[in-house]
C-alpha positions in Angstrom: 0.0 0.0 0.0 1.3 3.3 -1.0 1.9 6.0 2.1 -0.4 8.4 0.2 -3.4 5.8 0.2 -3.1 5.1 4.3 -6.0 6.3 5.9 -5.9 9.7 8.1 -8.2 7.6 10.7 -5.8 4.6 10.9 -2.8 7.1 10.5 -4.2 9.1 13.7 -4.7 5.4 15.7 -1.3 4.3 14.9 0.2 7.7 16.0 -1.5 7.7 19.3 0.0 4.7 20.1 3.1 5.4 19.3 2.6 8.3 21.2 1.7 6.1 24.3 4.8 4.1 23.9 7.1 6.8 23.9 5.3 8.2 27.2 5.9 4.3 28.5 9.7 4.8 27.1 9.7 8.1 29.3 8.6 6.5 32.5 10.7 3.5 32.4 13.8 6.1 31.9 13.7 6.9 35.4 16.0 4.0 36.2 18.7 5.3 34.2 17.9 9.2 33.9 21.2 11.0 35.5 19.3 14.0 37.3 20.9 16.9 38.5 21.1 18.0 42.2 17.7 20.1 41.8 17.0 23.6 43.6 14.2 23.6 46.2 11.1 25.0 44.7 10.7 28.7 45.5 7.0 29.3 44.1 4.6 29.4 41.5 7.3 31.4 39.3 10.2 28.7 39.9 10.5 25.7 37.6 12.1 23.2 39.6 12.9 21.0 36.6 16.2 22.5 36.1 20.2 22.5 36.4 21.2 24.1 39.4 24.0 26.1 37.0 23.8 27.3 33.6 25.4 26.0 30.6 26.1 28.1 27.9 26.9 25.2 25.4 23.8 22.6 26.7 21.5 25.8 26.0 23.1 26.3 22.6 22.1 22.7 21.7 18.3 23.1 23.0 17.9 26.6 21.1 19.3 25.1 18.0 17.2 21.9 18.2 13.7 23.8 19.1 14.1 26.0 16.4 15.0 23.3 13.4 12.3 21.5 14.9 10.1 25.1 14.9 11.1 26.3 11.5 10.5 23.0 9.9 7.0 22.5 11.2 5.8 25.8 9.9 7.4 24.6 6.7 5.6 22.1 6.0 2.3 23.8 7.4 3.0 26.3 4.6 3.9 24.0 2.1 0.3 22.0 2.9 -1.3 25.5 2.9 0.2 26.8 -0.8 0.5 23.6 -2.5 -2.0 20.7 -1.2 -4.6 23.1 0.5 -7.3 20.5 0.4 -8.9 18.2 2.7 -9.3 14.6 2.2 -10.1 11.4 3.7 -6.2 9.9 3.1 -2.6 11.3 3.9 -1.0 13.6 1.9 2.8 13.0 1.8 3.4 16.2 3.2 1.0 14.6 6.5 3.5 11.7 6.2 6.6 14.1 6.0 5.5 16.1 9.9 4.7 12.9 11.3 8.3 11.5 10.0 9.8 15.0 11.2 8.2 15.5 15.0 8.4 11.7 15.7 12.3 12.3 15.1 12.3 15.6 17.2 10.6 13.4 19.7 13.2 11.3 19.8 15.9 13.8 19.8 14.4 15.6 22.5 14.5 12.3 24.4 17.9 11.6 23.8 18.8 15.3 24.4 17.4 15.0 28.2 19.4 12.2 28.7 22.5 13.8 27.9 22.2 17.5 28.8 19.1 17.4 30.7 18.1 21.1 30.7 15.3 22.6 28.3 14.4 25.8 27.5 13.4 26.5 31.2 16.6 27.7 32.2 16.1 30.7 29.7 12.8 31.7 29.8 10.0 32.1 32.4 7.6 29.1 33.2 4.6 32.0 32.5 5.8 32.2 28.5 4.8 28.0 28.4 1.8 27.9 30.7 0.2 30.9 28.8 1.3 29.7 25.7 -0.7 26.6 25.9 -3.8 28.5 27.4 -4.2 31.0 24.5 -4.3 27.7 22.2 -7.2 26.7 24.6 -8.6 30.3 24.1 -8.0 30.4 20.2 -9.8 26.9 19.9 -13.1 28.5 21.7 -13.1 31.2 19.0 -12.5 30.1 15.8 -15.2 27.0 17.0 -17.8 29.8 17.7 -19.6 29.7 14.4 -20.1 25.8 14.5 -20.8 24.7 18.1 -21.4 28.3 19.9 -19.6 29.3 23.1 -22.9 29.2 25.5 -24.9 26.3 25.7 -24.9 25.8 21.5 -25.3 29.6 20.7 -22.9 31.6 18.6 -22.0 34.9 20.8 -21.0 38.1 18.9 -17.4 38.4 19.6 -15.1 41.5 18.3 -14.8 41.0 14.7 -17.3 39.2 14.1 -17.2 36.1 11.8 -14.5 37.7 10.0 -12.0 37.6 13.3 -13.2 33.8 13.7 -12.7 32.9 10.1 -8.9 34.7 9.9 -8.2 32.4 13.2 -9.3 29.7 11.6 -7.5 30.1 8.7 -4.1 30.3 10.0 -4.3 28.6 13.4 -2.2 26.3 12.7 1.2 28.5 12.7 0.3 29.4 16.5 -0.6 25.9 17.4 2.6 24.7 16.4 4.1 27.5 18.2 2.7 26.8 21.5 3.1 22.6 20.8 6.7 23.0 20.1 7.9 25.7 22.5 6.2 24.0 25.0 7.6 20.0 24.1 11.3 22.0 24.7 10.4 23.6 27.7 10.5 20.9 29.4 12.8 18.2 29.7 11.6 14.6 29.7 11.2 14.0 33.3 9.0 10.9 34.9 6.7 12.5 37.4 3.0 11.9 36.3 2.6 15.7 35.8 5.4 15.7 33.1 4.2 12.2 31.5 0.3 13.2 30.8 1.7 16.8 29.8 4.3 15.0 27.2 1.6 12.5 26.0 -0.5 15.6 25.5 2.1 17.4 23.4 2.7 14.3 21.5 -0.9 14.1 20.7 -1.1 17.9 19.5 2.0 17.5 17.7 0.0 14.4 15.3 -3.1 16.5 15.5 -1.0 19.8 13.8 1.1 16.8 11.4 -2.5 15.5 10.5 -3.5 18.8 8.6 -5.6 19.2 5.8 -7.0 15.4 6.5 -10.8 14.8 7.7 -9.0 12.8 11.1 -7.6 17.0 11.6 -11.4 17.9 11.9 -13.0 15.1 13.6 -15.1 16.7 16.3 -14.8 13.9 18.7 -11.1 14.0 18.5 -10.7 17.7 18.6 -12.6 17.6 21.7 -10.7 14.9 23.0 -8.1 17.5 22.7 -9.3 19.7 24.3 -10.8 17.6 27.7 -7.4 16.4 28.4 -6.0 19.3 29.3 -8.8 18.8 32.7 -6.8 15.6 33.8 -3.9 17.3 33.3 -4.2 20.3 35.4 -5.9 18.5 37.8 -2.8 15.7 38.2 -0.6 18.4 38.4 -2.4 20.5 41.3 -2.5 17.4 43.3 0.4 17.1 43.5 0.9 20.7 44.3 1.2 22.5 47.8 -2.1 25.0 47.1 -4.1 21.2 45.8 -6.3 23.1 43.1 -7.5 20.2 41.8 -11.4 20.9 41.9 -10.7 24.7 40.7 -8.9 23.1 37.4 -10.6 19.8 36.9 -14.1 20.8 37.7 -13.0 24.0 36.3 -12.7 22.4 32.7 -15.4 20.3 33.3 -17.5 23.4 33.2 -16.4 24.7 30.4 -17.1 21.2 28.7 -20.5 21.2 29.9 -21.1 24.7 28.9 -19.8 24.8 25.6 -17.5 21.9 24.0 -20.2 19.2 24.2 -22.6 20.9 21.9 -20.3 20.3 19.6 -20.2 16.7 19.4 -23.9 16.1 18.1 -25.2 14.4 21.1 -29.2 14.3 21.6 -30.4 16.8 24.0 -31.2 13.8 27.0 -27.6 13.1 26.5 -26.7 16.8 27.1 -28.7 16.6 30.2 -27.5 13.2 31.2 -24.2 14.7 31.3 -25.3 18.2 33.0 -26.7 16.7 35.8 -23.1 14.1 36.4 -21.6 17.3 36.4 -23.9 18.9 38.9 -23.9 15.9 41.6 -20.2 15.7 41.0 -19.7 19.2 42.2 -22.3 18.5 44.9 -20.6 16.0 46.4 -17.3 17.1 45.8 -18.9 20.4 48.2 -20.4 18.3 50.1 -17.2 16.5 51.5 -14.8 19.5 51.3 -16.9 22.4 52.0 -18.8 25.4 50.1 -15.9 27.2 50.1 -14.4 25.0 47.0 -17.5 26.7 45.4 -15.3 30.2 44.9 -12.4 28.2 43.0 -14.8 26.8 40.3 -15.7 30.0 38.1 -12.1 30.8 38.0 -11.1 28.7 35.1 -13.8 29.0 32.7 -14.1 32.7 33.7 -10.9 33.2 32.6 -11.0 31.3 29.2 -14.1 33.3 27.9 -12.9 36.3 29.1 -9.6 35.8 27.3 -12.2 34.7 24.2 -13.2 38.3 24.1 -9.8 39.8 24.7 -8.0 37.4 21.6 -10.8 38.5 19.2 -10.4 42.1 20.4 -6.7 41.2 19.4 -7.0 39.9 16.0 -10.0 42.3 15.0 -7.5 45.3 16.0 -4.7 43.8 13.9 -6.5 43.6 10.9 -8.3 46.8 11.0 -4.3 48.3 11.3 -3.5 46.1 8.6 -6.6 47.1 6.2 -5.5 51.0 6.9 -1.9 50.2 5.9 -2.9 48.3 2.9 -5.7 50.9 2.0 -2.6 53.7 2.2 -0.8 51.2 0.1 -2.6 50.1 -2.9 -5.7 52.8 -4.3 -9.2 51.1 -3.4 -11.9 52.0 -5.6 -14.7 51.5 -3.0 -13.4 52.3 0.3 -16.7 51.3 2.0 -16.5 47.9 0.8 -15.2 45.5 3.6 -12.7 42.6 2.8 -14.5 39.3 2.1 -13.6 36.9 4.5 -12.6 33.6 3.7 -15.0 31.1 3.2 -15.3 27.4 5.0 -13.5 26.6 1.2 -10.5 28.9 1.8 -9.5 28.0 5.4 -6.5 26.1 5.8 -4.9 24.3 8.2 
């Protein structure tokens, strides 16, 4: 069978579980992995995760390995967009070429952490990672507006309008790979359970941004697969965390699952409720055992996520408005009433 005739679908199985086996290969390193005497944690702004000293030469390496690995992503992203730019139900070779290319990073990144341990962290502040991943969150809630609606199936006007939404659509997939790859070389590959859910989770958005321009890219329930594990792992990760904000992430996400992503999935409207209700008596009991004061923590997460909704479309619809008076100085208009079309569900890439 000829690569190009290998189904997206069986192409997206097979990478997940290579993508689990490599997260198996992770844990089982912690027999061998040669640590560094690591600093005491001095708060929320500290990464832990780090040499005590910094080396100029290890850091040389991990710069010049995340950006090969950055620059050739969006390669190939804009070689899918300018030359393939259509969706279909099999791999392109250029879906087989990013798979190829991030399962060698992987591997590279692996071996790295052996050798030289450090990752970007020494350089750069655990904020630029964290936030990096969150506006991917946000940016998935925008562009997905049109087709499932933020609250409870309904579209909400958002600055920009359907333009904004269609532009993020359309070229998503330069920021995704941004915030997948930064974030992979953030860390090294340590073996606590927070680092192994967070690396399976990059290595799943890393096949998810390799899969472009397939229909397995825009399957709903994976997407939203996506999206949900992000709840398990911010809740893993606050357990095992001094403040334990466990409920204020996982429930957290959970709402804004309930409140938005689920409407997405075509699921009958007892369903819907079947599942509103879990959630309900899970945060009842949850109270219940803990105390109402839990109750404070839970609009934190989602509050902040449709907030930041508003604030990225604000963003975007700010940026083009500058960038339609620039071009408008630029090159005569012969109607300057007329807006710019945006693209259509046709035009939007990866």
């Amino acid at each position: 069978m000829k690569v190009t005739e290998l189904r997206a679908s069986r192409a997206l199985l097979g990478a997940i579980s290579t993508g689990l086996l490599m997260t198996a290969l992770i844990a089982v390193s912690t027999t061998w992995l040669a640590r560094p005497d690591l600093l005491p944690d001095a708060g929320p702004s500290w990464y832990v995760w780090q040499r005590p000293e910094r080396s100029t030469l290890i850091m040389a390496g991990v710069w010049a390995l995340y950006a090969l690995h950055q620059i050739g992503f969006w390669a190939l992203i804009w070689y899918g967009q300018q030359r393939v730019g259509r969706y279909t139900g099999r791999l392109h070779l250029v879906n087989v070429a990013a798979l190829a290319f991030n399962a060698a990073f992987v591997l590279l990144h692996f071996a790295q952490t052996q050798l030289w341990y450090d990752g970007l962290a020494q350089d750069v502040s655990i904020w630029s990672s964290q936030f990096s991943v969150i506006i991917l969150l946000v940016w998935v809630l925008l562009m997905e507006n049109d087709r499932r609606g933020l609250l409870f199936g309904k579209t909400v006007p958002t600055p920009g309008g359907g333009g904004v939404r269609a532009w993020a659509r359309k070229y998503h997939g330069y920021y995704f790979a941004w915030a997948a790859v930064y974030t992979f070389w953030y860390h090294p590959m340590e073996t606590t359970t927070g680092h192994l859910i967070g690396f399976l989770y990059m290595f799943l958005i890393l096949v998810q941004g390799s899969l472009f321009l397939t229909r397995a890219h825009v399957n709903r329930w994976w997407t939203v697969t996506l999206e949900v594990m992000v709840l398990f792992h911010g809740a893993i990760v606050a357990l095992n965390s001094p403040k334990q904000l466990w409920f204020q992430f996982g429930w957290g996400f959970a709402t804004i699952f309930v409140i938005t992503q689920m409407h997405g999935l075509g699921l009958s409207r007892r369903v819907r409720w079947l599942i509103g209700l879990a959630y309900v008596g899970s945060v009842g009991l949850v109270v219940s055992q803990l105390g109402t004061a839990k109750l404070a923590t839970l609009p934190r997460v989602p509050a902040a996520e449709y907030a930041g909704v508003f604030i990225l479309a604000a963003i975007f619809a700010a940026g083009l408005w500058i960038a339609r008076r620039v071009g408008s100085r630029r090159t005569p208009v012969a109607d300057p009433t007329t807006e710019v079309e945006s693209p259509t569900s046709a035009q939007v890439g990866v």
